[in-house]
N, C-alpha and C positions, 0 to 999 in steps of 0.2 A: 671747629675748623672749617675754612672755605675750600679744602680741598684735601682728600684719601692723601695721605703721605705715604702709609705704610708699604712699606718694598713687596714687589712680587713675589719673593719668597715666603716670607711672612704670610700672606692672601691665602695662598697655594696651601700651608701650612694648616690655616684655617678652615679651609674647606676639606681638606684630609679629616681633619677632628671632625666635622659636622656631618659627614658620609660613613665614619664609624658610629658614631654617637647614633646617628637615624637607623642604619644598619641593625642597630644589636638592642634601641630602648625607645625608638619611633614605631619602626614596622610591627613589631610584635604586640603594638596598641590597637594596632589593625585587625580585624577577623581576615582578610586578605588584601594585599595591596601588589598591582603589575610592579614592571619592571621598570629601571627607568627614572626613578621618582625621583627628585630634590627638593630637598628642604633647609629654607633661608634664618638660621636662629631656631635649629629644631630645640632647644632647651626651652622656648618661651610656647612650645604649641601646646595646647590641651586638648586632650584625646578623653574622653569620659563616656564609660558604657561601652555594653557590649553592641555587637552588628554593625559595625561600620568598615564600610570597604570604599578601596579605591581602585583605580584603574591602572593603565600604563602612562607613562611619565606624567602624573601629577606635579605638579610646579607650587609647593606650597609657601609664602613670602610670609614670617611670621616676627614677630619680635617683642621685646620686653615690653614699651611703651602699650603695643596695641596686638598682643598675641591674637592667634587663629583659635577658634575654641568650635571644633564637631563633639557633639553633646549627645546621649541615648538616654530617656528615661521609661521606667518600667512600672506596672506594677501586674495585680495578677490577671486584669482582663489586656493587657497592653505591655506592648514592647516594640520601644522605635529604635527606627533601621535606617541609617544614609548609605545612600550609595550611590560614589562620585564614578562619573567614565571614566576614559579614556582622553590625554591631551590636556587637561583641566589645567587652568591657573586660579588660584587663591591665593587675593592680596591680604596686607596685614589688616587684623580688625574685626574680619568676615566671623559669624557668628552662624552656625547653622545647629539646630536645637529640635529635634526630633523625640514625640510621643506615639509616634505612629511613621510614618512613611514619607521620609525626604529622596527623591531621584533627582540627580545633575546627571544631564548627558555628557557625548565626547563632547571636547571640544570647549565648552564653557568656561569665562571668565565672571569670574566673583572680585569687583573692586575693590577698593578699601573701606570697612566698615558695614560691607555689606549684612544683614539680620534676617536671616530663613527661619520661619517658624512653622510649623504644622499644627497647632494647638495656640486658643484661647487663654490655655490654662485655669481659668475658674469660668464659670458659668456667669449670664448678668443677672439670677435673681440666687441661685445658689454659689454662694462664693466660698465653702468650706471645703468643699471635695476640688483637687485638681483632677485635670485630663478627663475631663467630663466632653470637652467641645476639641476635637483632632480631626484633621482630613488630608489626605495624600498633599502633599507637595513634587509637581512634576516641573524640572526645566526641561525642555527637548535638547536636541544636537543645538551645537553654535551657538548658545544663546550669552548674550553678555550684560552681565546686569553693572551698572554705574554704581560710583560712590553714594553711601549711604542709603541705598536704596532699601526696602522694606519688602518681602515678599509671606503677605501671610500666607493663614489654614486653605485647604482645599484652591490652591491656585495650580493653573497649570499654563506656561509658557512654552508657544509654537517653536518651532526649528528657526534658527535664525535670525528671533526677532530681539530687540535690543531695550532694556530699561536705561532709560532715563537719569543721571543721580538726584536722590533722594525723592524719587516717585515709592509713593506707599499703593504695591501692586494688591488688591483687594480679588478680584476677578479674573476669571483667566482672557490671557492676552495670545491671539492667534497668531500662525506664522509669518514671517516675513511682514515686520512691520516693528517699526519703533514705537514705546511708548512711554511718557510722565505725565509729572502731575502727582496731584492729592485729593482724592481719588485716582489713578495712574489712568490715562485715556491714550488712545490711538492717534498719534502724531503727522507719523507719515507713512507710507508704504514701503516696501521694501522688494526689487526686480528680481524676485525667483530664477529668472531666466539668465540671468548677471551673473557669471563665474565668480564667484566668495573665495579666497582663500582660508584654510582654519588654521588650526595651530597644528594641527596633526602635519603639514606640507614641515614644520621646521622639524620634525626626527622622521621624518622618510628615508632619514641614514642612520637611523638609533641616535647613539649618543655624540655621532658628528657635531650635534647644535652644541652640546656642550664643548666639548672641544674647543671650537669658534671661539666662543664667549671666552675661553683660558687666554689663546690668542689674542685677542682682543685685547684681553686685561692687561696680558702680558706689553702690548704694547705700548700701551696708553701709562704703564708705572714706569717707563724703563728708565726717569733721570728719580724715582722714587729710591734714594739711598738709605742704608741702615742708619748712615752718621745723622742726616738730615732727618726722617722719620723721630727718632731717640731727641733731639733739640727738640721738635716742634713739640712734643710730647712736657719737657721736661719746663724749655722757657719759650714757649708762643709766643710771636708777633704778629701785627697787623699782614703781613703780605701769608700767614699760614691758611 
């Protein structure tokens, strides 16, 4: 379809089902998660392993095509841990895979398709044993990484600073400063001194932001009818 038919009621409906469903068979995947949280198509996220925590209003965009997949694996020298801040958005796709220690601060956005890894997984001359080669994975506060971008083992990205899409980040990248690339390299600079707005400024009234966006919705379906939805469904034409 070239355009959401479906009546505001119906929406409304939908999102009721997705805030119970996260409620009672999302959150409890979590060792902790703040308050606040929403989740886009939580049927299609995959939650795997213990120690994974989130913050306050995490903002998780997930779905059948290209679910969200935070991942922990174990064994008896190792056991990985994520742990997302505060403010966070993950879009569909984002892949974050932990043998040892992934940290996203507040505020961070993860594009689509984004791939966080802490670990090599096999060695380059012994390749039988995994989790042999792990090391921290840190984002700071604000940091936003681009589509498909790549964040290996032992990186750690400053406050602020911005990846590139599809920059494969190998090293760590300091603050306040854009970077891509293959090898990911230092672009341009970024004014510390320049007032940033983050994501945290849009629930500085809780769940006001949400609200908005109901608002919003609601106004932009209002000639969206039952009759009309139910046809386009049953016999689509060009103008659907």
């Amino acid at each position: 379809m070239r355009r959401d038919h479906r009546p505001y009621w119906f929406k409304r409906v939908l999102m009721r089902l997705n805030q119970w469903y996260s409620k009672y068979y999302v959150h409890p995947q979590f060792d902790t998660i703040g308050q606040g949280a929403r989740f886009l198509a939580p049927r299609s996220l995959q939650v795997n392993g213990p120690h994974i925590h989130a913050g306050h209003f995490l903002h998780l965009i997930s779905n059948n095509n290209k679910p969200v997949k935070l991942t922990t694996w174990g064994d008896k020298n190792h056991q990985g841990n994520i742990t997302i801040g505060d403010y966070c958005l993950i879009a569909p796709g984002v892949e974050v895979t932990a043998m040892s220690r992934i940290t996203i601060g507040d505020n961070c956005m993860l594009a689509a398709d984004v791939l966080i890894h802490d670990s090599d997984w096999h060695g380059l001359y012994n390749r039988l044993r995994p989790f042999r080669c792990t090391a921290d994975v840190t984002l700071s506060n604000n940091v936003w990484v681009g589509t498909r971008a790549i964040i290996t083992k032992g990186v750690s990205i400053g406050e602020n600073s911005v990846i590139g899409a599809g920059a494969v980040v190998t090293k760590d990248i300091p603050a306040n400063c854009v970077a891509a690339g293959n090898p990911a390299k230092i672009v341009k600079q970024l004014n510390p001194r320049r007032r940033m707005l983050t994501r945290a400024f849009l629930f500085k009234d809780g769940d006001q932001y949400w609200q908005q966006q109901s608002e919003i919705d609601a106004y932009f379906t209002l000639d969206n009818s039952t009759a009309h939805w139910l046809r386009s469904i049953i016999k689509p034409t060009p103008k659907d």
